[in-house]
GUGUDREN-847335 format. One record per atom (N, C-alpha, C, O): x, y, z; residue in one letter. Coordinates in steps of 0.02 Angstrom, whole numbers, padded with zeros to 5 digits, always signed. Example, Ala and Ser with C-alpha at 12.3 -4.5 7.8 and 13.67 -1.06 7.14 Angstrom:
<recs>
+00660-00284+00390A+00615-00225+00390A+00660-00165+00390A+00712-00166+00423A+00642-00112+00354S+00684-00053+00357S+00645+00002+00394S+00670+00057+00402S
</recs>
This chain:
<recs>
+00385-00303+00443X+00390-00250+00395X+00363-00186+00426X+00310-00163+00404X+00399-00152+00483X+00372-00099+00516X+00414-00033+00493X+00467-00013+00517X+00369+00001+00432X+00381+00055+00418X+00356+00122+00448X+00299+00134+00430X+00378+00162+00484X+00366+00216+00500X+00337+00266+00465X+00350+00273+00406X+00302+00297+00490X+00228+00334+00486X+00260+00396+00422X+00250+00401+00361X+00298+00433+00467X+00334+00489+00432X+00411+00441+00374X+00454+00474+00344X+00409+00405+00373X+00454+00367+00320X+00377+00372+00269X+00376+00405+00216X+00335+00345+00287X+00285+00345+00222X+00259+00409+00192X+00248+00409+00132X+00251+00456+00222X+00232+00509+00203X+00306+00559+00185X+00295+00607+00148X+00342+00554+00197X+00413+00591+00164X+00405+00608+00116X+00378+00577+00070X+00431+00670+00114X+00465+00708+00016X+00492+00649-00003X+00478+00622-00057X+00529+00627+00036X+00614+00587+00009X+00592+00542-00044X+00532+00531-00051X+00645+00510-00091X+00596+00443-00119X+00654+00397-00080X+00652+00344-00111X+00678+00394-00056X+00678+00328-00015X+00671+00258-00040X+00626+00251-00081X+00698+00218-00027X+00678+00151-00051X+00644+00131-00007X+00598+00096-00030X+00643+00137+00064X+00597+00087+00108X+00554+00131+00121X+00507+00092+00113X+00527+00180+00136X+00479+00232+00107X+00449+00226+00044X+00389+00214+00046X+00480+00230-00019X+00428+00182-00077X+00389+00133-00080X+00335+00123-00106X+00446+00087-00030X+00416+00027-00034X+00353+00012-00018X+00308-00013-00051X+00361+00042+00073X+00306+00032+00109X+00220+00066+00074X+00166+00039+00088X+00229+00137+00023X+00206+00172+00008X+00156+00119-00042X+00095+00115-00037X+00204+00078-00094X+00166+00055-00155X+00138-00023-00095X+00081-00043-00108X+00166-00056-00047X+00120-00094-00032X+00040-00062+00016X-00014-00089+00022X+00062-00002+00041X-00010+00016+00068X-00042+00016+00012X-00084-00028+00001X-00022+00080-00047X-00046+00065-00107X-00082+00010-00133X-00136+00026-00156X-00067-00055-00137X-00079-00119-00162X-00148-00116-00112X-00207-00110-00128X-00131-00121-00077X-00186-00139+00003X-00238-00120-00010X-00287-00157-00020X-00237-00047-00014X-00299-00012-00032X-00335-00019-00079X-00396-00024-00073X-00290-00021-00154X-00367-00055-00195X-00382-00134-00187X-00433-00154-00215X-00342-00180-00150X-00375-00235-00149X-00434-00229-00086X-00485-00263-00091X-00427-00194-00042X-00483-00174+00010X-00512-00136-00011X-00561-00162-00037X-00512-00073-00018X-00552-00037-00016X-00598-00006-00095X-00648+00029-00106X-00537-00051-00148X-00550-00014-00224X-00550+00071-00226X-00579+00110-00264X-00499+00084-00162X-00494+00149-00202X-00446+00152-00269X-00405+00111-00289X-00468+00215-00295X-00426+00251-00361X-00353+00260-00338X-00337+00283-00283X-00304+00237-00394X-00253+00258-00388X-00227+00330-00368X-00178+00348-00336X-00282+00369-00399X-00259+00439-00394X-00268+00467-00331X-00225+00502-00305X-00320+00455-00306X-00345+00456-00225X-00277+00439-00183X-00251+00487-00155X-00256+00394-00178X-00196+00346-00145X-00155+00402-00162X-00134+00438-00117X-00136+00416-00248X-00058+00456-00254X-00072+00536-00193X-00031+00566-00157X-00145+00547-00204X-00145+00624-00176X-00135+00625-00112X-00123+00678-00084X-00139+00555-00074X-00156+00532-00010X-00091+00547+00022X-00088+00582+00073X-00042+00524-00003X+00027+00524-00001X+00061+00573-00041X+00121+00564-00054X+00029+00624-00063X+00071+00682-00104X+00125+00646-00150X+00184+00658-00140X+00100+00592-00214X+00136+00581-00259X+00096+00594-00323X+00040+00619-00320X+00125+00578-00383X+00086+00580-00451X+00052+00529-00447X+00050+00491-00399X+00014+00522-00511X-00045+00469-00486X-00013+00404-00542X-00042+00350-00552X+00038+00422-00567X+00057+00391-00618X+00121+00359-00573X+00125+00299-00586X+00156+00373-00540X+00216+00351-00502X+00171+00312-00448X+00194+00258-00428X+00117+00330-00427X+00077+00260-00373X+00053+00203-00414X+00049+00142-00403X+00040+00234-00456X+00009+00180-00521X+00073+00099-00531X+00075+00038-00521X+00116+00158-00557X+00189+00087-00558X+00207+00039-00501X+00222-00020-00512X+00205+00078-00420X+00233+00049-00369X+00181-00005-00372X+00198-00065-00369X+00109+00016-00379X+00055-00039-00365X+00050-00080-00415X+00013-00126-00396X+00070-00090-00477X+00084-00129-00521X+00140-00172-00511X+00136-00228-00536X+00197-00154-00475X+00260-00177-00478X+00242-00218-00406X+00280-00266-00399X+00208-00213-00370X+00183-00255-00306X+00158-00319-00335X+00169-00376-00315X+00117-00298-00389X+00075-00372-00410X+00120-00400-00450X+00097-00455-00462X+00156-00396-00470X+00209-00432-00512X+00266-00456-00458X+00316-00487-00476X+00254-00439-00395X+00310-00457-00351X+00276-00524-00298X+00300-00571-00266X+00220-00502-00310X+00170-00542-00259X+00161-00612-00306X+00159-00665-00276X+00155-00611-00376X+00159-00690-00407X+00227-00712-00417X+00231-00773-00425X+00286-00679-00418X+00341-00719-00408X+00366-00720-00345X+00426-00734-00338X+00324-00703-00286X+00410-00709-00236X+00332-00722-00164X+00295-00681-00137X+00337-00788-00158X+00299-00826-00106X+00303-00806-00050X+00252-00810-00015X+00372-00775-00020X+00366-00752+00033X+00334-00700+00059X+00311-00701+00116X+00330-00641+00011X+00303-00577+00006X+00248-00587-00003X+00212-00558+00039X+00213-00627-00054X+00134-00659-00044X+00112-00664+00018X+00071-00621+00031X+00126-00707+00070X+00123-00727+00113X+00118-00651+00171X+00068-00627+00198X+00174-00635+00172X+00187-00573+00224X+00127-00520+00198X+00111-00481+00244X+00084-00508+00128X+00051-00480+00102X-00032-00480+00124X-00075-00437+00129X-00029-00551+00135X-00105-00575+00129X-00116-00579+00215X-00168-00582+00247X-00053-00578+00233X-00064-00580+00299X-00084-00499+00332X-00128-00485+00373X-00050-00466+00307X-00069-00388+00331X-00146-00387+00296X-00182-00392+00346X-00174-00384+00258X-00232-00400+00232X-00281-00434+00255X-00336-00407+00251X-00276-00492+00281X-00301-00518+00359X-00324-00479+00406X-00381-00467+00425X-00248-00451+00431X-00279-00406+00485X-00305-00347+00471X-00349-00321+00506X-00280-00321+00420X-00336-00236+00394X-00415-00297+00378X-00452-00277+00422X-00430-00320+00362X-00483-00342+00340X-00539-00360+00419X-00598-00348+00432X-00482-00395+00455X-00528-00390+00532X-00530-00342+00559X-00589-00337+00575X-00500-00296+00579X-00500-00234+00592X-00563-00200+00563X-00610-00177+00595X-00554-00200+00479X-00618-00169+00449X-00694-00195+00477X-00745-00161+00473X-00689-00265+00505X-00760-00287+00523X-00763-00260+00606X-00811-00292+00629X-00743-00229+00648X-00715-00187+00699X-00739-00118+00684X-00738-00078+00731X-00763-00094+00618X-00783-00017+00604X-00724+00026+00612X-00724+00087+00620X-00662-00024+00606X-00620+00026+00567X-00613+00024+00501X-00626-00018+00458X-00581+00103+00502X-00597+00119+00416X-00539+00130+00389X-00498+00163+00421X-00522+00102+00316X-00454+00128+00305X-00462+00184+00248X-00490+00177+00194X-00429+00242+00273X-00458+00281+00235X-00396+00306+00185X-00337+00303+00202X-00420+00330+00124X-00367+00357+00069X-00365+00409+00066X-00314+00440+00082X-00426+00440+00043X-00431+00504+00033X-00409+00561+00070X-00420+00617+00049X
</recs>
């Protein structure tokens, strides 16, 4: 799932640009508990349109095993990384 840097940050809305957008989204408050709104400003969206993508992740993540999987695994590695003193930052 290698989404490009400037695909995530785009005006465009994009579907694979959304996509990638609401799973960093997801990522971040399960790591880091940032605020939704933090995340939307992070990425120049509403805080109410990050709100849905990251909602619509967790409803995707209990029905569809594969995406679980591909999920928890990026999560893994941001999580070792984080014990490395890297930081993932939102703001």
């Amino acid at each position: 799932m290698a989404i490009g840097r400037n695909r995530m940050y785009s005006l465009s809305r994009d579907r694979i640009g959304a996509y990638g957008r609401a799973i960093v989204g997801y990522l971040a408050r399960k790591l880091t508990g940032a605020l939704v709104k933090d995340i939307a400003r992070h990425f120049g969206r509403e805080p109410m349109t990050m709100s849905e993508a990251v909602t619509k992740v967790e409803t995707l993540v209990e029905k569809d095993v594969e995406l679980a999987r591909r999920i928890e695994h990026m999560n893994n590695v941001l999580a070792a990384r984080g014990k490395k003193k890297y930081l993932i930052t939102v703001a």
